[in-house]
C-alpha positions in Angstrom: 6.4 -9.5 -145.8 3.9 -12.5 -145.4 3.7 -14.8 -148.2 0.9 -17.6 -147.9 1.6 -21.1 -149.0 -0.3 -23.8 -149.1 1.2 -27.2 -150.5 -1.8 -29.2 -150.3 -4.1 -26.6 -152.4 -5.2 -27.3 -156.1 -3.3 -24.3 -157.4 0.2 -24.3 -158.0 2.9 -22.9 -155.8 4.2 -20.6 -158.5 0.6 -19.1 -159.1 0.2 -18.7 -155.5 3.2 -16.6 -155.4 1.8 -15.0 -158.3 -1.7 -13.6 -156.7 0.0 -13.4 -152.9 2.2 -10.6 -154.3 -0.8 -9.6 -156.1 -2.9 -9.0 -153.7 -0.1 -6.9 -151.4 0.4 -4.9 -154.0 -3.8 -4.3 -154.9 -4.0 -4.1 -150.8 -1.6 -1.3 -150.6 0.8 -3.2 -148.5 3.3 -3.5 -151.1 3.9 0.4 -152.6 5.3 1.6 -155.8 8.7 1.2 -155.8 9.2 -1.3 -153.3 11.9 -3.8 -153.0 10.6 -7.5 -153.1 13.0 -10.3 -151.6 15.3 -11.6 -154.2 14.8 -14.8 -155.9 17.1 -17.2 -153.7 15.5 -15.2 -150.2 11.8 -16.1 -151.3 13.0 -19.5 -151.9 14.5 -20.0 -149.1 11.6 -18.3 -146.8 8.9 -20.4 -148.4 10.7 -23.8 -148.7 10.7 -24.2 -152.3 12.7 -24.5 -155.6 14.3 -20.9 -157.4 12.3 -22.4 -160.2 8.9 -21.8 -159.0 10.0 -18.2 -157.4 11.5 -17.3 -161.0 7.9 -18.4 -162.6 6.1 -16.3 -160.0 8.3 -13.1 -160.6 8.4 -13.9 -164.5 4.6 -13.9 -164.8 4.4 -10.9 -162.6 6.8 -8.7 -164.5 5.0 -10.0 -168.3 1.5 -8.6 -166.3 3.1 -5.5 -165.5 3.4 -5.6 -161.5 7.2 -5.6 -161.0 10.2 -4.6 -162.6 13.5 -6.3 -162.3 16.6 -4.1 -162.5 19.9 -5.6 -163.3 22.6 -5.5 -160.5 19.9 -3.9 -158.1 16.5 -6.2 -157.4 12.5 -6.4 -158.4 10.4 -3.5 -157.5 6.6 -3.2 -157.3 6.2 -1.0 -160.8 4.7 2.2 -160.4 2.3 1.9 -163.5 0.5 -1.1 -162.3 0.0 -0.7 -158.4 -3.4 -1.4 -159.0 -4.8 2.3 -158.2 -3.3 1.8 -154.6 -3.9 5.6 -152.9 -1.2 5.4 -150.3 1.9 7.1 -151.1 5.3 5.7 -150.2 6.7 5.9 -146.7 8.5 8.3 -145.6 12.0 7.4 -144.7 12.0 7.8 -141.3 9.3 4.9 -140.9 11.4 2.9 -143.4 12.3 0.7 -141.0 8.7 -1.0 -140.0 9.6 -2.5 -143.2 11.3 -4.9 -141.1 7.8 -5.8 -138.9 6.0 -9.2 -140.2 3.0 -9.3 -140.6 0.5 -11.6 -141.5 -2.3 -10.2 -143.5 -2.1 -11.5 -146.8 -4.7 -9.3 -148.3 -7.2 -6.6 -147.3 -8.7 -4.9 -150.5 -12.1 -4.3 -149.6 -11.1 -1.5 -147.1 -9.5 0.4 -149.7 -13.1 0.7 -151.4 -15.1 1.4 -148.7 -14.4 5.4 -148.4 -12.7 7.1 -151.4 -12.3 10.4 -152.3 -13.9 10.6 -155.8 -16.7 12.6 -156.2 -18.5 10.2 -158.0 -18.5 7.4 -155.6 -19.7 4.0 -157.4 -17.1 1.7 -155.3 -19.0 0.6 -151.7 -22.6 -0.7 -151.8 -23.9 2.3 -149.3 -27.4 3.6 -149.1 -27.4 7.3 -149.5 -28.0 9.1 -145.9 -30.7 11.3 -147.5 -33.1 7.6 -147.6 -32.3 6.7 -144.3 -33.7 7.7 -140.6 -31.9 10.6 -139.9 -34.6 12.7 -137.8 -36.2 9.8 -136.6 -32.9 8.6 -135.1 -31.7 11.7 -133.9 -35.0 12.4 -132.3 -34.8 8.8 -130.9 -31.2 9.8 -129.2 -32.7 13.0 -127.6 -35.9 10.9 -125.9 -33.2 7.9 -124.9 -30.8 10.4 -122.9 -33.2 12.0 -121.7 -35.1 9.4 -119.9 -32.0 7.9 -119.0 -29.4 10.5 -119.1 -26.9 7.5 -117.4 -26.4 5.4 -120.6 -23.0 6.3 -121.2 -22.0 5.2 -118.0 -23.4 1.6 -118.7 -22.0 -1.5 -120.2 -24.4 -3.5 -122.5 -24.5 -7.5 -122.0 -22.2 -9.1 -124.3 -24.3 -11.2 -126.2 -26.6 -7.8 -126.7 -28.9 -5.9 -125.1 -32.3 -8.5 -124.4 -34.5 -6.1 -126.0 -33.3 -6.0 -129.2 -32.8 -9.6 -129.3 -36.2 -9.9 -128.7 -37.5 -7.7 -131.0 -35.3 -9.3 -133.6 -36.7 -12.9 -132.6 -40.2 -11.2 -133.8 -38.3 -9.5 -136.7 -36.7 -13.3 -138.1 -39.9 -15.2 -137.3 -41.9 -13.0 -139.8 -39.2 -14.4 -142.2 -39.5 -17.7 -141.3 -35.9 -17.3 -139.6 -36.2 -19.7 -136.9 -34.2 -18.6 -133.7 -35.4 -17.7 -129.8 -33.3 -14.8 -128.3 -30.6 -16.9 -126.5 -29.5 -17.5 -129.7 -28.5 -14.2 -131.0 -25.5 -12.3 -130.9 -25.7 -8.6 -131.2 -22.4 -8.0 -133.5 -20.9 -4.8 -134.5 -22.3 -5.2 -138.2 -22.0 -8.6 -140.2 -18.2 -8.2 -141.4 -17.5 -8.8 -137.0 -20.1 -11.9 -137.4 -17.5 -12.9 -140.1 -14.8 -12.4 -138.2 -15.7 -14.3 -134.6 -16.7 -17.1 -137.1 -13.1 -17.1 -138.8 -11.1 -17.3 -135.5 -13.3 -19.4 -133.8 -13.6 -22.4 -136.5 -11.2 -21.6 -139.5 -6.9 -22.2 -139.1 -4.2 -22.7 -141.1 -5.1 -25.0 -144.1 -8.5 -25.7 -143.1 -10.7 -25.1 -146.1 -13.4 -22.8 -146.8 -15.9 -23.1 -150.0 -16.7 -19.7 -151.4 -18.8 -18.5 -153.9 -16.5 -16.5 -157.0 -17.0 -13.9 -157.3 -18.0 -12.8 -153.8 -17.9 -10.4 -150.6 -14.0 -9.0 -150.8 -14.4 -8.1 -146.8 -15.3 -11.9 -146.1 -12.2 -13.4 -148.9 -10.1 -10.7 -146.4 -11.2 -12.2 -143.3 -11.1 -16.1 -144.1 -7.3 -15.2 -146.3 -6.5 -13.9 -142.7 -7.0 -17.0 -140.9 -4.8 -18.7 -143.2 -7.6 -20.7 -144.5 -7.6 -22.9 -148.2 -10.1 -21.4 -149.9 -12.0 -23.1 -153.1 -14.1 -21.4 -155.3 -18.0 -22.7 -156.9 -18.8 -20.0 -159.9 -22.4 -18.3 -159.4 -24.9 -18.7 -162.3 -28.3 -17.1 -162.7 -29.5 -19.1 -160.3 -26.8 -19.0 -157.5 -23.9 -21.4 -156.0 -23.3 -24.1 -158.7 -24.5 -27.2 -156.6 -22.9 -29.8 -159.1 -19.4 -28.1 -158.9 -19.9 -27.5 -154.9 -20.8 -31.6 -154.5 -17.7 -32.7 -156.1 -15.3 -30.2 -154.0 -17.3 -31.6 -150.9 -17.0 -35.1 -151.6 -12.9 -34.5 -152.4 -12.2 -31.8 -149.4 -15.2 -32.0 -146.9 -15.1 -28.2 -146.0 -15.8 -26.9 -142.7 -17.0 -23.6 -143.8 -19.5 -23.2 -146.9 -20.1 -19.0 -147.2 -22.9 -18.3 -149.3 -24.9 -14.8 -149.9 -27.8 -16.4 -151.1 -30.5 -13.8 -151.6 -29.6 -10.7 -154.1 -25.7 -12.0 -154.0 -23.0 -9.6 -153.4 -21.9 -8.4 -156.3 -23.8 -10.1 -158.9 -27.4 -9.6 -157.5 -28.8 -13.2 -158.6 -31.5 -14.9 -156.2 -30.1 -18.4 -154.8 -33.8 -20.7 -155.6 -35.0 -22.5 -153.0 -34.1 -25.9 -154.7 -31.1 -25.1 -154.5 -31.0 -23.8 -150.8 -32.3 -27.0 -149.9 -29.7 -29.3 -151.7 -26.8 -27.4 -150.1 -28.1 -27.8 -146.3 -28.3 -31.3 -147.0 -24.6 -31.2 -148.4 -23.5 -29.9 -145.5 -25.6 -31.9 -143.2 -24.1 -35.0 -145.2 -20.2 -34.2 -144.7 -20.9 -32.2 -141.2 -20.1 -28.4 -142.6 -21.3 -25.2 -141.6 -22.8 -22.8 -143.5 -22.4 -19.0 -143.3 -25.6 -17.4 -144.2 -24.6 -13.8 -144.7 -27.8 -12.1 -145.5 -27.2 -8.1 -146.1 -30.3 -7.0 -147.6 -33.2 -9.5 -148.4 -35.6 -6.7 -147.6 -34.9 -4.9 -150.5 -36.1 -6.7 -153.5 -38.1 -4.7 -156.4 -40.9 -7.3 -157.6 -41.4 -10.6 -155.2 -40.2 -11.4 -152.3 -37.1 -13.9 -152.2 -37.2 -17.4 -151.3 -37.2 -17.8 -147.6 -33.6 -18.3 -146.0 -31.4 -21.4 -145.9 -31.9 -21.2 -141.9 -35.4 -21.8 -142.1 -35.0 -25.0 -142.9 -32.2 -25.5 -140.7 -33.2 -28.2 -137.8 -29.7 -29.4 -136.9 -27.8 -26.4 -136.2 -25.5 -26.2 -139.7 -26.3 -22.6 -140.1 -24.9 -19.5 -139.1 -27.4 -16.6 -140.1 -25.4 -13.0 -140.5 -28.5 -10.3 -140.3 -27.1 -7.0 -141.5 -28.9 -3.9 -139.8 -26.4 -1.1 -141.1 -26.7 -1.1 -144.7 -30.6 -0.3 -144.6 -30.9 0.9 -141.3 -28.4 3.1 -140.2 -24.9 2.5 -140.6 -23.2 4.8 -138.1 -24.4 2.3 -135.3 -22.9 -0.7 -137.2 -25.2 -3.5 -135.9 -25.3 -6.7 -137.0 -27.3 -9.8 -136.0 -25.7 -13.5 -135.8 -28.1 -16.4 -135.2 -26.8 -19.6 -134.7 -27.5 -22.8 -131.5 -25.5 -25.3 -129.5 -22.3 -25.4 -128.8 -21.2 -23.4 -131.9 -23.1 -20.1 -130.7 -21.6 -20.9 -126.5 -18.0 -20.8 -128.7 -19.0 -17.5 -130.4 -20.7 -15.5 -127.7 -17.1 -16.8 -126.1 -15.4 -15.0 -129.0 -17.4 -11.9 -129.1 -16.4 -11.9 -125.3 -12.8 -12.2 -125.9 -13.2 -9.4 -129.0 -14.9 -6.6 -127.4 -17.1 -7.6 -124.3 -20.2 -6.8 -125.9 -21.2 -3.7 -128.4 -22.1 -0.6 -127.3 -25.5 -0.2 -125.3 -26.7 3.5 -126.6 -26.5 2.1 -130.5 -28.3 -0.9 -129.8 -31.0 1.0 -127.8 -31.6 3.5 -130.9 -32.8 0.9 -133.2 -35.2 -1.1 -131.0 -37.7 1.6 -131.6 -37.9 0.7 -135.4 -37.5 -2.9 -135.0 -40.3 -3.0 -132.7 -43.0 -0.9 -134.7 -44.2 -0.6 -138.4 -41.6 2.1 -138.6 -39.2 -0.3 -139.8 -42.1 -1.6 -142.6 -42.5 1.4 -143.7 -39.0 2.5 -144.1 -38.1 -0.9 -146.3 -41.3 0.1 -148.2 -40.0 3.9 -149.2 -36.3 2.3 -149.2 -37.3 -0.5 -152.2 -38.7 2.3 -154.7 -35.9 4.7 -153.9 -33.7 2.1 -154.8 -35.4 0.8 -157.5 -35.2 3.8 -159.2 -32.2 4.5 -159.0 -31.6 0.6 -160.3 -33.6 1.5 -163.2 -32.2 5.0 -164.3 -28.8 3.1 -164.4 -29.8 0.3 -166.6 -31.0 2.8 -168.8 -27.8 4.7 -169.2 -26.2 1.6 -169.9 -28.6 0.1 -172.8 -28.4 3.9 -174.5 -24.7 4.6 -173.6 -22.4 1.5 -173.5 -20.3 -0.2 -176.4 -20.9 -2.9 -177.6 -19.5 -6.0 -175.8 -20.4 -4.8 -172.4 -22.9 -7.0 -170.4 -24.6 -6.7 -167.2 -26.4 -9.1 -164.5 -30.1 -7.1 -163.5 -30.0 -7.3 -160.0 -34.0 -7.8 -158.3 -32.7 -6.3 -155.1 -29.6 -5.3 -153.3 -27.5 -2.7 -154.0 -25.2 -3.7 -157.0 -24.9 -4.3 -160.4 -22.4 -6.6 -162.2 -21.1 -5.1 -165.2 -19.0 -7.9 -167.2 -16.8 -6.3 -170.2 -14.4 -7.6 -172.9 -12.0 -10.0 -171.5 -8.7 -8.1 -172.4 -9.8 -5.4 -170.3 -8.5 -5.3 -166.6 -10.7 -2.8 -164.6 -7.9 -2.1 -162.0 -6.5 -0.5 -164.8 -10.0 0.9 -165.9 -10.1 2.2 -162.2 -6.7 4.5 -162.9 -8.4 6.6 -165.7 -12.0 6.7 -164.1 -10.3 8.1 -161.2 -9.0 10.7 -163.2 -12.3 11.8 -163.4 -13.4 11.6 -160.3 -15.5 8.4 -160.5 -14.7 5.1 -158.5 -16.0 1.6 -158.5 -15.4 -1.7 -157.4 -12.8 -3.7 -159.9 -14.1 -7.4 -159.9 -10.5 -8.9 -159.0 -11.5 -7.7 -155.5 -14.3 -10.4 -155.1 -12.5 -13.6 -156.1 -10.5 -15.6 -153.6 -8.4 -17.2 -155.5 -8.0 -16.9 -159.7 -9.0 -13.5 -160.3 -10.9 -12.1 -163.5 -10.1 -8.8 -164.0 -12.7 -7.9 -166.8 -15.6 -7.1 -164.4 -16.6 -4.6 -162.1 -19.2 -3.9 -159.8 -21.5 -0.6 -159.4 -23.4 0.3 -156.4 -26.2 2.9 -157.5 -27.4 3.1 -153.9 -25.3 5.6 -152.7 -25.1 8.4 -155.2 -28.3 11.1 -155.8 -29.4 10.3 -159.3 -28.1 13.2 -160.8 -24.4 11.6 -159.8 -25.7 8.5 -161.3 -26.1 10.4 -164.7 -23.0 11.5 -164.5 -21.2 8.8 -163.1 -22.5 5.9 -165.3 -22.2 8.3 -168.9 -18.3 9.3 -167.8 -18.0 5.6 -167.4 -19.6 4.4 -170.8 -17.0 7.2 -172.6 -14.0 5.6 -170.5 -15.1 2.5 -172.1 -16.0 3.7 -175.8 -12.2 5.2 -175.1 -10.8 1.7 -174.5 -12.4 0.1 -177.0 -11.4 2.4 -179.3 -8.0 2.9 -178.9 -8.1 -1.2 -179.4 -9.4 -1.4 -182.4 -7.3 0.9 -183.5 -4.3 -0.6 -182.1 -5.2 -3.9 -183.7 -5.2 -2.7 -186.8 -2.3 -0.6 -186.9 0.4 -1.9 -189.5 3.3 -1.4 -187.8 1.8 -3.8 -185.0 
């Protein structure tokens, strides 16, 4: 069982303890019913007093995630295991018990394929607005003139083509990079990854956004990194708040999503693109410009992207291609110069020597004609629609104390509710109808607030979207209820 410490952080070590059990246990590492290591062991493992261990187990039993049994240990309690779907193991793997490991969380996963029929969870476009025939035709003209493609390796930085027909593709948003520097990836979350283990390590610190992308919080908690936190407000990263960390911790990393942000949907403005480049040009940072989905806004366009006005090579541009596109060929774009990209075309080398060839060869098509145009043209009122039908069921069917972030673009919409209500526990009953979503704990690094949740309308028909966003609004009315009536109980 990995436990991450870090001595130097702002948090304390008994709170660390707190959310590094709590995240096992939300990741489905730690199960229901699970033993944890006694007081004196964890002490002893992470170098510190009994003291702070019996804080950290206190607070977790008074929230409900363990149980201590007299005479026989702590145990991860069954009620509160954070709608984890893995059973326990069986016994004869009981033993791999014994394996370390060092992933100290990995929620996103858990969210990305469920099994409820109403599936709110994963911001997914639904196949039925995608390229199916197109793409399929595309595959039959591709083997057919060159029926060897299987038997071909692609180059590892990505096929030349589609790099330059992505160069075009940037330029016409002012995204400034020639074709030697872009890296094909296998979707952004890899461009995440080769940046992680090739810049971050143990105790190196990384500025994030809260809340954020869980996949990217995953990646950089991987790496062992420290991670700080700026809040987001209708206009994006807090710049005031991100100055003074920079000035006390000079970060190497600063991860933004700063066009329809993922999962409150705000717009970063261009003021305030510009004031964190020159942050990070100031204090020598780079930036991680992970831009999913800036094609899909519903009135203007967004301001143009903090790489455009990149001239000293701070930023790392993430292009996703999957989400709009088509996600079964998971392709990802990653622009970047200097020496930083030579040390992450060496990482994509060392990962998988290159993605595969037939995918990438599928999509230049598109990228190259007004195919791709008109596609994001059909794809923004689709979606917009959708948007709007849910906001609609909200204003008519929600109680009164829930609030919501309307998104311009993107995929998501943040859904804030009363503060005594923890939407991992939310997430147990809406299962039980066959509903999921994204609980909001999920997308921040390091102190979580559990009274928000995000909802992706993209990927449900909007009949599912009726249903899905009414059972959820009753689930609520529900919750509320049964706390007013709780409250004014007089035997309470």
């Amino acid at each position: 069982m990995y436990f991450e410490i870090q001595r130097n952080a702002e948090i304390s070590l008994s709170k660390q303890i707190y959310l590094s059990i709590v995240d096992q246990i939300r990741s489905g590492f730690l199960q229901e019913g699970m033993q944890l290591p006694s007081v004196r062991d964890l002490s002893k493992q992470l170098e510190v007093s009994l003291v702070t261990v019996v804080k950290a187990y206190n607070e977790l039993e008074q929230d409900g995630f363990i149980n201590s049994v007299q005479g026989k240990g702590t145990f991860v309690n069954a009620e509160r295991k954070a709608a984890a779907d893995t059973q326990t193991e069986a016994l004869p793997f009981n033993w791999q018990l014994s394996v370390q490991n060092y992933l100290p969380r990995s929620q996103f996963a858990r969210f990305h394929h469920v099994p409820e029929k109403i599936h709110l969870s994963s911001s997914m476009v639904d196949p039925g607005l995608l390229l199916n025939r197109p793409l399929e035709r595309e595959i039959q003209q591709i083997l057919s003139e060159n029926p060897k493609i299987f038997s071909q390796y692609g180059e590892i930085q990505g096929d030349s083509q589609l790099r330059n027909a992505m160069y075009e593709y940037l330029k016409k948003a002012e995204v400034p990079a020639e074709p030697d520097n872009l890296l094909v990836t296998n979707g952004s979350q890899q461009g995440i990854d080769l940046i992680a283990r090739t810049f971050i390590g143990p105790g190196d610190v990384v500025v994030m956004e809260a809340p954020t992308y869980p996949g990217a919080i995953d990646v950089f908690r991987g790496r062992g990194a420290t991670i700080l936190t700026v809040p987001v407000d209708h206009s994006g990263m807090r710049v005031d708040i991100l100055q003074h960390l920079c000035d006390k911790h000079k970060p190497k990393i600063i991860y933004t999503i700063p066009t329809f942000h993922n999962p409150t949907g705000v717009v970063m403005t261009s003021k305030r693109r510009r004031q964190i480049l020159d942050l990070a040009q100031s204090i020598q940072s780079i930036i991680i410009e992970d831009d999913p989905w800036s094609e899909v806004y519903f009135n203007k366009k967004p301001p143009a992207a903090i790489k455009s006005m990149d001239h000293y090579g701070h930023v790392i541009y993430l292009k996703g291609l999957s989400k709009t596109l088509a996600p079964g060929c998971r392709i990802g774009i990653l622009a970047a110069s200097g020496s930083i990209f030579n040390r992450l075309l060496a990482a994509k080398a060392n990962a998988d020597l290159g993605s595969p060839l037939l995918t990438q060869k599928i999509l230049l098509p598109f990228i190259q004609s007004k195919k791709m145009t008109d596609h994001m043209k059909k794809l923004r009122t689709a979606l917009r629609i959708r948007r709007d039908l849910v906001l609609d069921l909200l204003s008519q069917h929600s109680p009164d104390g829930v609030s919501w972030v309307i998104p311009e673009g993107g995929l998501n919409l943040w859904i804030s509710l009363p503060s005594w209500i923890d939407t991992n526990l939310l997430l147990l009953e809406a299962k039980k109808q066959h509903l999921s979503f994204l609980p909001g704990s999920a997308c921040y690094p390091v102190e979580q607030e559990n009274h928000h949740l995000r909802l992706s309308y993209s990927y449900m028909s909007e009949q599912q979207l009726h249903q899905g966003v009414t059972t959820l609004c009753s689930i609520l009315h529900s919750e509320i209820s049964s706390k007013k009536l709780h409250d004014h109980s007089p035997y309470f």
